[in-house]
BANU-582504 format. One record per residue (C-alpha): x, y, z; chain. Coordinates in pm, 1 decimal, padded with zeros to 6 digits. Layout:
# residues N
rec u = X; v = Y; w = Z; ch = A
...
***
This chain:
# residues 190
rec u = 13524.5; v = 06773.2; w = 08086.6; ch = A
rec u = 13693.3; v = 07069.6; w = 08281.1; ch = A
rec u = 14078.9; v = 07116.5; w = 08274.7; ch = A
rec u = 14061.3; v = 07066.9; w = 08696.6; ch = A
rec u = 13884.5; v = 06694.0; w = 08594.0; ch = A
rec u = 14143.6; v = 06648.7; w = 08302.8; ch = A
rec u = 14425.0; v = 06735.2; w = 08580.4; ch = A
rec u = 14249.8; v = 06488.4; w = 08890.5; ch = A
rec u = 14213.3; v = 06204.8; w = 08630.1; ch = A
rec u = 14556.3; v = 06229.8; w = 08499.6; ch = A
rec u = 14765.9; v = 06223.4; w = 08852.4; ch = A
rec u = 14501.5; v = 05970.1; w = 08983.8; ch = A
rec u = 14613.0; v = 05723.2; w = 08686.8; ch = A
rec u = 14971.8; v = 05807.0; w = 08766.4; ch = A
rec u = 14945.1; v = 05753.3; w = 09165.0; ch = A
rec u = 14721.5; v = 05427.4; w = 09112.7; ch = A
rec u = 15026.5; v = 05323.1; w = 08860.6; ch = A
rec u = 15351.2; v = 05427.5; w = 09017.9; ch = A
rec u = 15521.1; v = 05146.4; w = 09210.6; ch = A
rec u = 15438.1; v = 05179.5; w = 09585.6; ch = A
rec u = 15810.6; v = 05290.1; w = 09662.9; ch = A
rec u = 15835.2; v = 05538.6; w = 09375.1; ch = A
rec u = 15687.9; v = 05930.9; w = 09414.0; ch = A
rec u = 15437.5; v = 06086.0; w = 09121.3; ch = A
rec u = 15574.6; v = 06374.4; w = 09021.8; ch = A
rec u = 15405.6; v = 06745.9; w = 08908.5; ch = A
rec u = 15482.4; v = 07069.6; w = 08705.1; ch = A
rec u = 15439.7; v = 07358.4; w = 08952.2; ch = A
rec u = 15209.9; v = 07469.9; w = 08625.2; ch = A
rec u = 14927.8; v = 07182.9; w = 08730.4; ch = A
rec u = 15017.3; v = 07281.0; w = 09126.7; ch = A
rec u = 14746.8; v = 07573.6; w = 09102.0; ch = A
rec u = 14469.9; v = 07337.1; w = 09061.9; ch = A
rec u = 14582.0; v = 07096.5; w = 09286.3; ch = A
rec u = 14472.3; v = 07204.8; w = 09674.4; ch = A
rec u = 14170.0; v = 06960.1; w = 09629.1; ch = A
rec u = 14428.0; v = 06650.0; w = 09523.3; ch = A
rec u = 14545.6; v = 06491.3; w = 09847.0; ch = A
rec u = 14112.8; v = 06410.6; w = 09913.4; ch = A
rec u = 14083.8; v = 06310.3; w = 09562.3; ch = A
rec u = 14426.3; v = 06078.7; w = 09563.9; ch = A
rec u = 14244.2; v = 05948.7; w = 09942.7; ch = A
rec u = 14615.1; v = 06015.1; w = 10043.9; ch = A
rec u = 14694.7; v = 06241.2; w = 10358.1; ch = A
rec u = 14875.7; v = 06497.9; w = 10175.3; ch = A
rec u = 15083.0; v = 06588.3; w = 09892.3; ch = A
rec u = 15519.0; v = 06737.8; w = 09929.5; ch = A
rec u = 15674.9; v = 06951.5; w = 09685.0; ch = A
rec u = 15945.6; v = 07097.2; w = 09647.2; ch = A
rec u = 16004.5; v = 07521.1; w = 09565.4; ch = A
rec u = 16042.5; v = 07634.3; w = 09211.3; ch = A
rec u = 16382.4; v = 07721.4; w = 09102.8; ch = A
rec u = 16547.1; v = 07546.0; w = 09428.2; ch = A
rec u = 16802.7; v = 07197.3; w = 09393.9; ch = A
rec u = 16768.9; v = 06871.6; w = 09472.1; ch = A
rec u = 16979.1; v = 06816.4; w = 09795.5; ch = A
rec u = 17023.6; v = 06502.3; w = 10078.5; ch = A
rec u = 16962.3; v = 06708.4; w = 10353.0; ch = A
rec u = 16672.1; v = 06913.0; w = 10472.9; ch = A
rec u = 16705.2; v = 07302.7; w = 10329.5; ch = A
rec u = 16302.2; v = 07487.8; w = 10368.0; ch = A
rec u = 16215.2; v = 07426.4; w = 09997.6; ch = A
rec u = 15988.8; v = 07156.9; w = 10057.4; ch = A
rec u = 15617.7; v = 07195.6; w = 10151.7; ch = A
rec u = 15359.8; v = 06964.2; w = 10255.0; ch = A
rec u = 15000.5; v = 07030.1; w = 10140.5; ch = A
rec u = 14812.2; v = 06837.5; w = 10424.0; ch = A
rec u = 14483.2; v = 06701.7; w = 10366.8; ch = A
rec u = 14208.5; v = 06808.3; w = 10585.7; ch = A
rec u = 13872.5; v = 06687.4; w = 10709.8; ch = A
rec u = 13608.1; v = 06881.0; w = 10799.4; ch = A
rec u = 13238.8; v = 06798.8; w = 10967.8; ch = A
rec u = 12998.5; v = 06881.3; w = 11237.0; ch = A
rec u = 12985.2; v = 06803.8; w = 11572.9; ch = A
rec u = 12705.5; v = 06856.9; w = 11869.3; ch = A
rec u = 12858.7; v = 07004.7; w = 12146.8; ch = A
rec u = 12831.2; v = 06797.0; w = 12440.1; ch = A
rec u = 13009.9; v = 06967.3; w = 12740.3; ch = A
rec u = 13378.9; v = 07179.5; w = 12807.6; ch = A
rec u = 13606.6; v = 07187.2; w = 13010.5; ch = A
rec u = 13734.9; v = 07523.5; w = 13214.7; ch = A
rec u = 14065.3; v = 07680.8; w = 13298.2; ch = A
rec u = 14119.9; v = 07984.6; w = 13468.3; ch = A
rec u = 14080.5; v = 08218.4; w = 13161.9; ch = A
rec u = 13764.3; v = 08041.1; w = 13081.1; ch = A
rec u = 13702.8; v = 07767.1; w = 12824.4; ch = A
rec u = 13937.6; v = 07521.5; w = 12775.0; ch = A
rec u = 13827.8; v = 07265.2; w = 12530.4; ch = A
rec u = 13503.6; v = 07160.3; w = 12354.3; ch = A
rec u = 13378.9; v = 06805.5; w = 12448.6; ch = A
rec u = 13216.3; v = 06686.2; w = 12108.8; ch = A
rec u = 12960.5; v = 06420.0; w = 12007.3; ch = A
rec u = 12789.0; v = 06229.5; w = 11672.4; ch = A
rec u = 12539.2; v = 06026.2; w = 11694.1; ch = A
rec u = 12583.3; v = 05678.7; w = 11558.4; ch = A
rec u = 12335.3; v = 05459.7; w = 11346.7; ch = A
rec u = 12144.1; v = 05369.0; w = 11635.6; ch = A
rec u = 12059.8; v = 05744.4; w = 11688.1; ch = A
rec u = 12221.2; v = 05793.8; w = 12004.2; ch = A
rec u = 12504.5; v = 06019.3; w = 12120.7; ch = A
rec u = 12878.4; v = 05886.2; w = 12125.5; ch = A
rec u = 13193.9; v = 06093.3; w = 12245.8; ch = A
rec u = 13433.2; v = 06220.9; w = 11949.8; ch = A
rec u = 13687.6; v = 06362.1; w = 12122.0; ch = A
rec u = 13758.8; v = 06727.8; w = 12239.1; ch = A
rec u = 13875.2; v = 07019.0; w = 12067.6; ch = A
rec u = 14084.1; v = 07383.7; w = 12176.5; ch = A
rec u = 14280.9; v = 07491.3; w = 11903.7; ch = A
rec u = 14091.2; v = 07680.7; w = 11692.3; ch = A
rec u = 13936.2; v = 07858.8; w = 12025.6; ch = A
rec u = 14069.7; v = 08219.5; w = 12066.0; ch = A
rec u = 13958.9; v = 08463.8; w = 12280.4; ch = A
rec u = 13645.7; v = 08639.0; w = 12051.2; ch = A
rec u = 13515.6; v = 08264.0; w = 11980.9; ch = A
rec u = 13561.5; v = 08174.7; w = 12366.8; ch = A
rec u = 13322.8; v = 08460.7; w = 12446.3; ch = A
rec u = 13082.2; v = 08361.9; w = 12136.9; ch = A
rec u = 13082.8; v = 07997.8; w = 12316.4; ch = A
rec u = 13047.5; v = 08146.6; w = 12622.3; ch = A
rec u = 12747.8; v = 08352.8; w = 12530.8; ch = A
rec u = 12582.4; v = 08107.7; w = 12293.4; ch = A
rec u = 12635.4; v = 07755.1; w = 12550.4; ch = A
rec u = 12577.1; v = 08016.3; w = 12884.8; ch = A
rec u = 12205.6; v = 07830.2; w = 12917.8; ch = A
rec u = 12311.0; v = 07485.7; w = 12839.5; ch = A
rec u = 12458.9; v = 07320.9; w = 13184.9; ch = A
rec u = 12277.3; v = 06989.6; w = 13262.5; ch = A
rec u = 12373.2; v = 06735.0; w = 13526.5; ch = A
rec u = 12561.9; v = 06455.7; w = 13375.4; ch = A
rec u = 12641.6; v = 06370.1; w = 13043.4; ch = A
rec u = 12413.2; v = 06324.6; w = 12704.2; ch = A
rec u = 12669.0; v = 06044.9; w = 12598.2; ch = A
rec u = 12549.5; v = 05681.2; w = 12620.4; ch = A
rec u = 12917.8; v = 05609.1; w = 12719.9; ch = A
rec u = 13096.5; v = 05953.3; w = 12848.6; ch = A
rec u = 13454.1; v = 05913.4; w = 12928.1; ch = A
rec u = 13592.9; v = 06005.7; w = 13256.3; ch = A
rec u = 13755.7; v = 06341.7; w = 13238.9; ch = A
rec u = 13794.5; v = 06490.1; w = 13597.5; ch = A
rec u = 13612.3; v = 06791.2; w = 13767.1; ch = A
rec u = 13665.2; v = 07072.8; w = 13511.4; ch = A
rec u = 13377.7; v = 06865.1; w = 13309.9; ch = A
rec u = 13065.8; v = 07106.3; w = 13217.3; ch = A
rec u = 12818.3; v = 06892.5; w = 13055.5; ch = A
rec u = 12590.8; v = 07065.4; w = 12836.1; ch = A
rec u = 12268.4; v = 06989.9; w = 12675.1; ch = A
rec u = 12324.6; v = 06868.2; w = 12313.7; ch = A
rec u = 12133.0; v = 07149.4; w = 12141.6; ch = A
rec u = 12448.3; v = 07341.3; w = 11946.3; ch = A
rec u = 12649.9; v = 07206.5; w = 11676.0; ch = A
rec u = 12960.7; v = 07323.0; w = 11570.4; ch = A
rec u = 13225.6; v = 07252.4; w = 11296.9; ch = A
rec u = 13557.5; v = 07108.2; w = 11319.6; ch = A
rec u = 13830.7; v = 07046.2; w = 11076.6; ch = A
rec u = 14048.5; v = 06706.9; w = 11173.7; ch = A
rec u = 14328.8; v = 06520.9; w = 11052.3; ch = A
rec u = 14112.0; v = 06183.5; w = 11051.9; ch = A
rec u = 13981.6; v = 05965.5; w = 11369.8; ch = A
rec u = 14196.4; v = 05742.7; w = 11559.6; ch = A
rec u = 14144.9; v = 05401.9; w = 11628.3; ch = A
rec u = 13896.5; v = 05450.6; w = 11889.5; ch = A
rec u = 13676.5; v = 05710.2; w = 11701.3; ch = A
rec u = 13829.1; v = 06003.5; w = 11840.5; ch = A
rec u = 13864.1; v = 06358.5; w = 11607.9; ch = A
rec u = 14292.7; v = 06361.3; w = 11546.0; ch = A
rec u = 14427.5; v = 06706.5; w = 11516.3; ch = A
rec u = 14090.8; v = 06913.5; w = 11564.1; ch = A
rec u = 14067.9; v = 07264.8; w = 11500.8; ch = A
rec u = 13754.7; v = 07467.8; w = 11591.5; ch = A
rec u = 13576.7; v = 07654.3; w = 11260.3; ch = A
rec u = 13270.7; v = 07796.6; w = 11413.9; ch = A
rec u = 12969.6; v = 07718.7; w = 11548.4; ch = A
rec u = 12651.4; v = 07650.2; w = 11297.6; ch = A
rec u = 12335.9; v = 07704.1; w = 11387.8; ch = A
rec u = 12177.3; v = 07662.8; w = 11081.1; ch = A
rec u = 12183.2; v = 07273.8; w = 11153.3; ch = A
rec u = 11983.1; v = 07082.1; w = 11440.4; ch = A
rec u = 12174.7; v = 06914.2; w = 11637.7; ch = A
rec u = 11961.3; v = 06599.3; w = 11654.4; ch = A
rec u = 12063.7; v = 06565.9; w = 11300.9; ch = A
rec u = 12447.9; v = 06538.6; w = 11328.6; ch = A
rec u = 12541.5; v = 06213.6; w = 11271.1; ch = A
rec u = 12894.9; v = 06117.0; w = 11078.9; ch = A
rec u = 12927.3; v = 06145.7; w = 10686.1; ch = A
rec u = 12979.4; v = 05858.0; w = 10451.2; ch = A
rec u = 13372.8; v = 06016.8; w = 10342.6; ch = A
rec u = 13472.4; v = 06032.8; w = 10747.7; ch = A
rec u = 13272.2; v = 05773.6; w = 10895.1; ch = A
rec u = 13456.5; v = 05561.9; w = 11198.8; ch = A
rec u = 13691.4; v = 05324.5; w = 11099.1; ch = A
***
């Protein structure tokens, strides 16, 4: 067994066995091998606190949170436009009846070289109306595109209604068809 399973074994015993309103604490030593943890632990994120730096009742900078993130693909359904070009990314899974649901929208992540890589890459994709089976209702600046490109997002989790929370644009892959993007088992809709 590796010393990263020794270390995920060990701090998932003590999380599963801490009482609920106590914290499970780490050596900075067993920090380095610990980025994967807060997926591992199924929490949404580990805090700790600086080497070398006092425990205090007030809020002083030497804590950090080590967030846990997902990540997946998405076929690109449509954007949105402002004036300095594209806004947001309307994004889409299909669901186990194969076809196309709305997952929300993403523009962080979107600077200006990957606005001009979307631009170039979705420039022959317009299509009257949406791909959805049930698009939602989101005013004029609405381009709706033919779901041919896929591109991946990391998110905090979905919401509720099956919407991405706190999406970032990665990139756009075209090594994947888009008929074939369809939500994983680990971030499947609640």
């Amino acid at each position: 067994m590796s010393r990263l399973s020794c270390v995920a074994r060990l701090l998932r015993h003590c999380w599963i066995t801490a009482p609920s309103n106590k914290s499970v604490s780490v050596h900075r030593s067993m920090l380095i091998h610990c980025s994967f943890l807060p997926t591992v632990l199924a929490c949404k994120g580990i805090v700790g606190k600086r080497d070398g730096s006092l425990y205090t009742g007030e809020r002083d900078g030497t804590w950090i949170k080590l967030k846990c993130w997902n990540r997946a693909e998405f076929v690109i359904v449509g954007l949105t436009r402002s004036a300095a070009g594209i806004s947001s990314l309307l994004l889409g899974v299909h669901d186990d009846d194969g076809r196309l649901v709305y997952a929300g929208r993403v523009s962080s992540g979107i600077d200006r070289i990957s606005a001009l890589i979307l631009s170039a890459s979705l420039v022959h994709l317009p299509r009257e109306g949406s791909a959805l089976c049930n698009p939602p209702q989101l005013g004029r600046n609405v381009v709706w595109l033919e779901p041919l490109q896929v591109c991946e997002v990391q998110f905090a989790e979905f919401t509720p209604a099956g919407k991405v929370r706190h999406p970032v644009f990665i990139g756009l892959r075209d090594d994947k068809p888009a008929a074939g993007i369809s939500l994983e088992t680990d971030t499947d809709l609640p």
